[in-house]
N, C-alpha and C positions, 0 to 999 in steps of 0.2 A: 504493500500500500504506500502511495506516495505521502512522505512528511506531509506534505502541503494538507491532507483534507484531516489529519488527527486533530489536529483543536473545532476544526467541524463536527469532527465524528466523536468526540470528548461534549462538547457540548448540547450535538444529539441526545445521548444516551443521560446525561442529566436531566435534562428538559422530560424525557420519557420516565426518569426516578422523581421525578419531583413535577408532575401534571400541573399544567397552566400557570408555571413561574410569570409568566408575563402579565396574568392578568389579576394578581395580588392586590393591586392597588389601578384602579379603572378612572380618568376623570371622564365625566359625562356633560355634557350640556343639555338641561333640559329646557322646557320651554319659559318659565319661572326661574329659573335658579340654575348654576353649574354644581355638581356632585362628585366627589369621589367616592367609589365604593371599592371599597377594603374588602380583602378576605380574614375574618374572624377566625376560624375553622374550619379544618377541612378532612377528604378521608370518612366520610359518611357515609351511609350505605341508606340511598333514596330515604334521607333524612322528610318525616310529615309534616310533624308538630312542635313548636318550639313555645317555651315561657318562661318566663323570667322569674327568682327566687330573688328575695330581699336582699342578699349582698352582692347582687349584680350577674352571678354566676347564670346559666340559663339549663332547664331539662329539654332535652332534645331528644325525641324515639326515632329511630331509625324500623321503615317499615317490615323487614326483618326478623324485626321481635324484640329489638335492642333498644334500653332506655339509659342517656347517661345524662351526667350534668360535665358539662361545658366551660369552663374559666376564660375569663374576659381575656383569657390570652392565647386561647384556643386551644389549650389541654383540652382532652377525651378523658375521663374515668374511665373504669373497666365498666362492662354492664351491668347495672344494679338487676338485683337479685329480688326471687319471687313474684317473678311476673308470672302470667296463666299460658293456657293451653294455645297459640293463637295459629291461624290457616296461613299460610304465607303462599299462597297462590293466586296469580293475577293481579288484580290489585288488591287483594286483602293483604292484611299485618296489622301489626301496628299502626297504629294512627296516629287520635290528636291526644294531646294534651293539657289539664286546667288545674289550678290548686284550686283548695276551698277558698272563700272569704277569708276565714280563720285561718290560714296556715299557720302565721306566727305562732299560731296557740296548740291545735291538733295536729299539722303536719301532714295531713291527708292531701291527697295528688288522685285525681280523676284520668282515666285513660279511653281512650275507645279503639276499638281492637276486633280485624274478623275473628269469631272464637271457633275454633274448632268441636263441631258438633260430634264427633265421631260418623263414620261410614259414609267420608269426603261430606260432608255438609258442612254450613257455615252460616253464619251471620253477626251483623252488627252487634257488638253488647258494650258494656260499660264497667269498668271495673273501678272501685277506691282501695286506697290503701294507704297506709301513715308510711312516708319514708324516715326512716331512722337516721338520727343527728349526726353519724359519719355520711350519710347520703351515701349508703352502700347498699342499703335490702329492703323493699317494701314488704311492711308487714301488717299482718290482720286486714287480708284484702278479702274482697267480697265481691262479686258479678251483683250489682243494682238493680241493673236493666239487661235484659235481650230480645233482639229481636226476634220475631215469629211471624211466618213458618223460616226453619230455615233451607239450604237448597245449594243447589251444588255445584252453579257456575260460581264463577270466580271474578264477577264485576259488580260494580257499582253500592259499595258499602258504604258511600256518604267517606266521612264523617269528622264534624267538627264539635266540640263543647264550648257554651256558653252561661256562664253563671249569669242569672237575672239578677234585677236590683233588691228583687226579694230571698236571696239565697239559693233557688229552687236553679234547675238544672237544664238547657235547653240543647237536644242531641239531635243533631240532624241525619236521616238514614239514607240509603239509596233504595230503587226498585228490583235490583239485582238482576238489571240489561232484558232477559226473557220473560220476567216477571212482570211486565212494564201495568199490564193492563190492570193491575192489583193495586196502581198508587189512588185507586179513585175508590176502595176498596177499604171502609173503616173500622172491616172485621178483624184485620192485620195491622204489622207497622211497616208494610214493603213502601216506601215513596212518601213519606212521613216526615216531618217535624216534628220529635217527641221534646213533653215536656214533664220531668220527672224532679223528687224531692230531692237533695242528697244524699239519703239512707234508701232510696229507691220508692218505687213506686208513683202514682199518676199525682201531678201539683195539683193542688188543691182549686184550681180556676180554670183546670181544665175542659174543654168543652163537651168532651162524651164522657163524663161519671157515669151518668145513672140510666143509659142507652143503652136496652138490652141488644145483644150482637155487635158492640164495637168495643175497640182494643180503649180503655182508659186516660194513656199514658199519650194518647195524642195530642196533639197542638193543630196542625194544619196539616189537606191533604191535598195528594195531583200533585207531589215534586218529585223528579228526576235521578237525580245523585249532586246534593247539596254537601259541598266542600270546602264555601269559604262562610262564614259568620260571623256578626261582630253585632256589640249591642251600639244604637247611634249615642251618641254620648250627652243630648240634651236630651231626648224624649225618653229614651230607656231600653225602644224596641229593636226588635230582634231583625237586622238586616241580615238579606242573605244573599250567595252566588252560588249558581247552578247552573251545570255542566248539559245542554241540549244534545240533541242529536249529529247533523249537520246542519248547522246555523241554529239556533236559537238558546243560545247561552241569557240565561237569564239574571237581574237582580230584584228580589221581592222582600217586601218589609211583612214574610206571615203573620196574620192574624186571627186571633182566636176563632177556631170552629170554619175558617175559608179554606175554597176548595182553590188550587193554582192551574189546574185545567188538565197536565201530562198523563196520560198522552192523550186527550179530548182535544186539545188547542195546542198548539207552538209554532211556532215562527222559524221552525225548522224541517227538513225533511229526513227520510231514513237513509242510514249510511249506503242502500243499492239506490236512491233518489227516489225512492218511491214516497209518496203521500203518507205521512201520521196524521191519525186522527178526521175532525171535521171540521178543520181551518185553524184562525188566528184568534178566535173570539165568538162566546156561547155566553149567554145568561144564566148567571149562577157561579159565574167562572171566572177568577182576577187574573186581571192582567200586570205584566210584571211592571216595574217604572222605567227598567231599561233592557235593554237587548241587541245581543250582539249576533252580525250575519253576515258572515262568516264565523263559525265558529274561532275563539280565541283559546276554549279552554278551562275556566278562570279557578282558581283554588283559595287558598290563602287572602283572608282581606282585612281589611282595619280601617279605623277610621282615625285619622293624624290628625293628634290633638296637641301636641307638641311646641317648645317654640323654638326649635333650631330650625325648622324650614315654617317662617311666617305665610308664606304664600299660599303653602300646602294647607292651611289651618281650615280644618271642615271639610277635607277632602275624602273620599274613599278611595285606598288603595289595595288592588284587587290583583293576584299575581295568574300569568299563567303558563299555560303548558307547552300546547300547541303553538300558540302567539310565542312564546319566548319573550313575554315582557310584566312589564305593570302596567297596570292603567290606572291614573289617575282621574277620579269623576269628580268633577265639582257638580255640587248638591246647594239647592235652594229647598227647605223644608222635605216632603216627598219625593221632589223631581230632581234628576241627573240632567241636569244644565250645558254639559260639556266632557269633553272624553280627551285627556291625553294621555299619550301611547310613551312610555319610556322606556328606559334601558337595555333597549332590541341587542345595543352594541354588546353589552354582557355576554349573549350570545347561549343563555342558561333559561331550561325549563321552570320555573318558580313557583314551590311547592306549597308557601307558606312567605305571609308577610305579617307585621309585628310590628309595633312602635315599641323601643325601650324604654326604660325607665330613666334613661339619658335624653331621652329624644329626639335621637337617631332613627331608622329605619332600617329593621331585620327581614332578610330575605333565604330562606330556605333553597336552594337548587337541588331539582330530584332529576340524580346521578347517581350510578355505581361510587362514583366520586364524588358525593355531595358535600355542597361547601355552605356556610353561615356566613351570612354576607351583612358588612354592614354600610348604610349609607347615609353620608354627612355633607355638609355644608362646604366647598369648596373654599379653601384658605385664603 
């Protein structure tokens, strides 16, 4: 081999031991503001769910099965211990994750996770459990919630947690892709918004208590596979982002006891282009506030309440997959006012978005290689 190409071929082979040295540190210009976005961590294995613990550190599940905490300096822990039985096929695993209100006090960590039913089946459920003061082994855990029936493809398990302002628990599920016709269906939780206490069972203002033939623990029905959630931060309610077919990625503020249409209505068609449903809109049946078409994807969302990016303030920022970006929507009460599209250049699937307790802006990348990204205010 000629001298000449070894500091080529030295410098190959690092860049191959050490993935996307280049893009460490990203300056972006967005339409608002110029950003750099930092890699926090990396070496994730299609990291879902990310939250922040009071001394800055963050718990991160890896879909997998793996749950670790994270140090603002991108140490991995090994995997904390006494997690449950979970399906890791397709898109089940691991999922998202919430603490209680209480954590300072009980220590309890919320997970949602596809659970292995035995004899390949599966579905959505919900697990708590006190993580232990080294933040090595959850213990005195317990399954809350599961969904029912369960079934034994391997898509569309939702799922994100949302603590209300009253304590109580808001879990978003999927319809499980071939189940589709079941989300209109409130004998089950296939395509559901459940909304449960945190020792389990249906919250107490739920709309079908005392409905003989319907599942209790619902909230809203007719959704999809809802992946992104956040509560708005004046009003309280429960915004959400949903994953359509082809084209009709949605964002809807459920509310109690409304049906969202899927699959009666969407703004989408089936992945052979055939026709779902009976159009875009039926009596009886909400329509979302926003909607995308071409499908983008969307997972991960938040609403930046922060003051390191002032521009952004009141914005939702919703990550996706397909798109390979963020979107930021400016919001006037209800309405999605405005859509920009950012951080395409990243070049990364975005699995999960997050405002920290800094007031920066946490992003998820769902990779073999997934990384914790954080993004700030350019110097």
């Amino acid at each position: 081999m000629s001298p000449r190409l070894l500091p080529a071929l030295a410098f190959a082979i690092l860049l191959n031991a050490s993935p996307s040295l280049a893009q460490d540190t990203q300056r972006v210009r967005t339409d608002k503001v110029e950003v750099i976005v930092e890699t926090v961590a990396r070496n994730l294995d299609h990291p879902w769910g990310l939250t922040f613990l009071s001394d800055g550190r963050m718990l991160v599940t890896e879909r997998p099965g793996r749950l670790r905490i994270v140090s603002g300096e991108g140490k991995l822990s090994e995997p904390i211990k006494g997690m449950p039985r979970i399906a890791t096929k397709g898109q089940g695993g691991l999922l998202d994750v919430a603490l209680d209100p209480a954590f300072q006090q009980n220590r309890l960590v919320y997970l949602s996770f596809a659970e292995d039913r035995g004899d390949g089946r599966a579905g959505t459920s919900v697990l708590r459990g006190r993580l232990d003061e080294a933040g090595t082994t959850l213990t005195d855990t317990q399954v809350i919630f599961r969904q029912e029936p369960s079934h034994t493809g391997g898509n569309h398990f939702g799922s994100r947690l949302v603590f209300d302002r009253n304590g109580n628990l808001f879990v978003t599920v999927g319809d499980r892709f071939d189940l589709r016709d079941q989300a209109q269906n409130p004998a089950n939780h296939l395509g559901k918004v459940i909304h449960i206490r945190p020792k389990g069972g249906p919250a107490p203002d739920n709309p079908y208590l005392n409905r003989e033939g319907t599942q209790p623990e619902i909230w809203s029905i007719g959704h999809r596979n809802v992946q992104g959630a956040a509560l708005h931060p004046t009003t309280g309610e429960l915004w959400t982002a949903e994953h359509g077919a082809r084209g009709g990625d949605e964002i809807n503020i459920p509310r109690k006891g409304l049906n969202y249409g899927w699959p009666v209505i969407t703004y989408g068609v089936d992945y052979s282009g055939a026709k779902i449903g009976e159009g875009t809109k039926k009596a009886g049946m909400e329509q979302p506030i926003y909607y995308w078409d071409p499908s983008i994807a969307p997972s991960g969302m938040a609403f930046y309440t922060g003051d390191k990016f002032p521009a952004w303030r009141g914005s939702v920022l919703v990550g996706a997959l397909a798109g390979k970006l963020v979107s930021r929507l400016d919001v006037d009460g209800d309405k999605v006012t405005g859509e920009e599209r950012m951080l395409q250049q990243i070049g990364e699937r975005f699995r999960d978005v997050r405002q920290g307790p800094d007031g920066y802006v946490y992003l998820l990348t769902d990779s073999s290689n997934g990384r914790i990204l954080r993004v700030r205010p350019a110097d």
